[in-house]
C-alpha positions in Angstrom: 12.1 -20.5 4.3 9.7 -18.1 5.7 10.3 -16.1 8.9 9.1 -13.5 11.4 10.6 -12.0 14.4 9.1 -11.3 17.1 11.0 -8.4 19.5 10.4 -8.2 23.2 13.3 -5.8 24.1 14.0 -2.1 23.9 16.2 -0.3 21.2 19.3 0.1 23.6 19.9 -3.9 24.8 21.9 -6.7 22.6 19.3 -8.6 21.5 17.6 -5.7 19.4 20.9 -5.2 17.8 20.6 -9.2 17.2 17.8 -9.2 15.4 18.6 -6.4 13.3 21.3 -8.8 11.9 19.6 -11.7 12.0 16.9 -10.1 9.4 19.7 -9.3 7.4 21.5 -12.2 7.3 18.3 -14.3 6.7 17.3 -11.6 3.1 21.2 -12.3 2.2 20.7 -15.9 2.1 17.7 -15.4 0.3 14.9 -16.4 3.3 11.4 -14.5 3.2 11.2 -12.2 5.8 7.1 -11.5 6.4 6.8 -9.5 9.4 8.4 -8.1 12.5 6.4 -7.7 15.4 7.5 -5.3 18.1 6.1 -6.5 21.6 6.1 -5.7 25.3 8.9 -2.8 25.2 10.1 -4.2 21.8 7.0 -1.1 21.3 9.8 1.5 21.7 11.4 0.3 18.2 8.2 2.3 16.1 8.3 5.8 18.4 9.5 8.5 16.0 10.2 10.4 19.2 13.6 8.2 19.5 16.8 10.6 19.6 19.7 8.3 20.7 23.2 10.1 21.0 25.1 11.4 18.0 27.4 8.1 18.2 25.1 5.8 18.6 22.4 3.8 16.3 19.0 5.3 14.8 17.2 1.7 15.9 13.8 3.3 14.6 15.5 4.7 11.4 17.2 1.5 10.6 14.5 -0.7 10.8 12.0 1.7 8.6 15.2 1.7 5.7 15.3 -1.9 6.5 11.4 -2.6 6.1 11.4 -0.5 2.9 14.4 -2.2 1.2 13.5 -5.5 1.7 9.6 -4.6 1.7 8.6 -6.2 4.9 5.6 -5.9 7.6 7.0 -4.1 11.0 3.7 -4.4 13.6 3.4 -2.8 16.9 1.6 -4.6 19.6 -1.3 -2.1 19.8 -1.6 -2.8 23.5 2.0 -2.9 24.8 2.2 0.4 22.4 -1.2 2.5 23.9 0.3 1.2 27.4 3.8 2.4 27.0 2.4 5.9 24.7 2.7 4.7 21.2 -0.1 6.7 19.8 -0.8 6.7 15.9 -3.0 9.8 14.6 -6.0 7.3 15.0 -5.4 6.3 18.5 -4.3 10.1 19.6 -7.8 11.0 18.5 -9.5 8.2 20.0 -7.8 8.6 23.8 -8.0 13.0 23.3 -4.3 12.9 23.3 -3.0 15.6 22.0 0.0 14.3 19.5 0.8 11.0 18.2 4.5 9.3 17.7 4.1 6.3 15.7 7.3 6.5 13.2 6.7 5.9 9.2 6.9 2.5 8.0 5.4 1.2 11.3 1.7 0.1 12.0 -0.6 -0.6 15.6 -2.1 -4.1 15.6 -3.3 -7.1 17.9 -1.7 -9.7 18.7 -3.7 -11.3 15.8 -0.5 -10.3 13.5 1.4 -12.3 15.9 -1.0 -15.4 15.5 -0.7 -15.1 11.5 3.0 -14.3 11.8 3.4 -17.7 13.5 1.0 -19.6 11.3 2.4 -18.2 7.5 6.0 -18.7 8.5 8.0 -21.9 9.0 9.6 -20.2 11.9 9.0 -17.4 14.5 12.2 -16.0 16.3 12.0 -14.1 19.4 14.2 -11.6 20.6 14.4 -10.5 24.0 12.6 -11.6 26.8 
């Protein structure tokens, strides 16, 4: 089967966690993974700005080794991102910001990955709220 996940929450609640192991256990049971979409504050996954405590979890870090392993599409929601300051080089440039903070392995979309997320795959997850 095909899937996509689509996360609404931030890197610090359960259900990010969850759906970190829910894309791996779908690529061990040999599902398609073909693309993540980060939504709403889900946004905060692709900020390279991230620096949780020592003992806690990279969640930006482990999704980018995630996405390159596995080879899979990891979107930010262009508007929850510009909204909430996740700023490629492109964007920075376009507002006059100064720096931008869009992590490696992630890209700023509409929701129009969302749409075609839902449409190629035989399911869409959600996670969060």
């Amino acid at each position: 089967m095909i899937f996509s996940l689509a996360i609404y929450a931030t890197p610090s609640v359960q259900s990010s966690d969850s759906a970190y192991r829910f894309a791996n256990a779908l690529v061990a049971h040999n599902h398609t993974l073909y693309r993540i979409f980060f939504y709403h504050d889900g946004v905060y996954h692709g900020s390279q700005l991230n620096t949780p405590a020592q003992d806690e979890v990279d969640h930006t870090v482990r999704w980018q080794q995630f996405a390159k392993q596995h080879n899979v599409d990891m979107v930010i929601c262009i508007a929850s991102g510009l909204r909430r300051g996740i700023l490629n080089s492109k964007e920075a440039t376009r507002y006059e910001k100064s720096a931008h903070n869009l992590a490696e392995g992630f890209e700023l979309s509409g929701l129009g990955q969302l749409v075609d997320a839902a449409v190629y795959s035989d399911r869409l997850v959600t996670f969060g709220h």
